[in-house]
N, C-alpha and C positions, 0 to 999 in steps of 0.2 A: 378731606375725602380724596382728593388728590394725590396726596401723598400715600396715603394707604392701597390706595389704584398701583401706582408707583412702587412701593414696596412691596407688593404683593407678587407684582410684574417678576420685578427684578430676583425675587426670592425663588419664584418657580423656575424661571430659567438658568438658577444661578446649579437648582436641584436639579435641571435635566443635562446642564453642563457636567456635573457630577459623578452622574450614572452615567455619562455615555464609556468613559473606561468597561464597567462591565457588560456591556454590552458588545463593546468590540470585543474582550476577552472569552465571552462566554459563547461566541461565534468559528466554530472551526472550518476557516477557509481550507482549501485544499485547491493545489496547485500540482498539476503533473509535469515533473522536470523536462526538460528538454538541453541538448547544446552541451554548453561550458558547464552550465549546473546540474547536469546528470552524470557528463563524466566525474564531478568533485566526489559522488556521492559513493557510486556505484566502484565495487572492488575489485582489483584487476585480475586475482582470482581466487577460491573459496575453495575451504577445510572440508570434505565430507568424507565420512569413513576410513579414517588414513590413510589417505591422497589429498592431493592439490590439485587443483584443474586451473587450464584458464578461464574468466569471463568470456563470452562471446559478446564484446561490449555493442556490437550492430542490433543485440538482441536481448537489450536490458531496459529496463524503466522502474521509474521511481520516482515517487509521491511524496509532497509534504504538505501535511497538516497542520493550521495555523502559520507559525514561525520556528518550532524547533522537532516536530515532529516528523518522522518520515519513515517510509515503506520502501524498501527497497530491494529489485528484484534482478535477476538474470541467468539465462541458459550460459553451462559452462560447457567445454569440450569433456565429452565422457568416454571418449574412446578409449583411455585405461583403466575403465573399471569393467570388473563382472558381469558378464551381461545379466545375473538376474538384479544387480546395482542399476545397471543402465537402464531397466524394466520399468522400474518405479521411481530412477532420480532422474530429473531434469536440469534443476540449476538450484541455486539459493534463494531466499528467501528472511531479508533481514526486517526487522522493524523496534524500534526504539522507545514503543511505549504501548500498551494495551490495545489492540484491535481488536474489531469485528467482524468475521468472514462469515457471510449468508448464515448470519445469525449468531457464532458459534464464537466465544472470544480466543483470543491466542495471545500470550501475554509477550513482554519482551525480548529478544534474542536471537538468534542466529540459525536457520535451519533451511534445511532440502526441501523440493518441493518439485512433486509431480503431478500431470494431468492424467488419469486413464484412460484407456477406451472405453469402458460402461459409467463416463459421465461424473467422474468426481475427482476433486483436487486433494492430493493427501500433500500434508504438512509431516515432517519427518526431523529426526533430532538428528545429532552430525553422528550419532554413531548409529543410525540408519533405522528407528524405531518409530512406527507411526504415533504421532502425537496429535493429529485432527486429520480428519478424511469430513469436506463435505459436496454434496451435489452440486455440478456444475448447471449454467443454463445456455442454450446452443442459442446464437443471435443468426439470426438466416435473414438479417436484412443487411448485414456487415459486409459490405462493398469487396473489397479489400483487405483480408485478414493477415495476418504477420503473425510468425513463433510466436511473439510474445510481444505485448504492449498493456501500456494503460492508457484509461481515457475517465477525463470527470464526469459525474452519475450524480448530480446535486451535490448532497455535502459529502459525498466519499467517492470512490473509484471502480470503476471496472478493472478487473484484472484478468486479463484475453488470454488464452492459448490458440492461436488460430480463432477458432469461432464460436469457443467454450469461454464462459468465464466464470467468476465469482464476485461478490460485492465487496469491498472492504471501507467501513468506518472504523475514524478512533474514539474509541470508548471515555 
């Protein structure tokens, strides 16, 4: 009888020993860069509409999800593009695997991205073509607002324009 105590013991725990991998796996931490690990991430400066800008790296952030996934964002200098470019581009907007912006997914790759005045973030392709527009939400308890930052939101990120933002999970 003891031994069956005993092996019963040893069997379950041997099972929850087991599952805890999928558990940790099936979990998407998310971490907002800071330091030495945002500069790694973040590009010095970025392809839109045939020009190059630079980063304005004081006013970049970026996200990782889990261990290999990551968001990554920043306002470049636009002062030589067109100003109806300058209208609706901000900076870039990179991500390395399937997201979700206040609802809407956005698959892999490299693109523009501006905030507007009547409240919505458009997502934009490098040769200047809106590819997602969705509603922002204005935080009026946000102390302190910056160009551009992130901040963690449970298991995914705010992503700030000043006092605008949008949600983003990875899918």
């Amino acid at each position: 009888m003891n031994l069956k105590r005993v092996l019963l013991g040893g069997s379950l725990l041997l099972s929850v020993i087991c599952c805890l991998p999928v558990f940790v796996f099936g979990q998407e931490s998310v971490t907002v860069l800071q330091g030495a690990e945002l500069t790694r991430v973040v590009p010095t400066g970025f392809y839109f509409q045939a020009l190059s800008a630079p980063t304005q790296m004081r006013n970049s952030a970026a996200a990782r999800f889990g261990t290999k996934r990551f968001v990554v964002t920043g306002l470049v200098d636009t002062s030589g593009y067109a100003a109806d470019v300058r209208a609706k581009y901000e900076g870039f907007f990179i991500t390395d695997s399937l997201i979700r912006i206040n609802g809407s997914d956005l698959g892999s790759g490299a693109y523009g991205f501006g905030f507007s005045n009547d409240g919505k973030l458009q997502i934009l392709d490098l040769a200047g073509n809106q590819i997602l527009s969705v509603a922002t939400t204005k935080d009026t308890q946000l102390k302190r607002p910056r160009p551009l930052m992130m901040t963690k939101a449970g298991n995914g990120v705010r992503f700030y324009s000043g006092k605008d933002y949008v949600t983003i999970f990875a899918k």
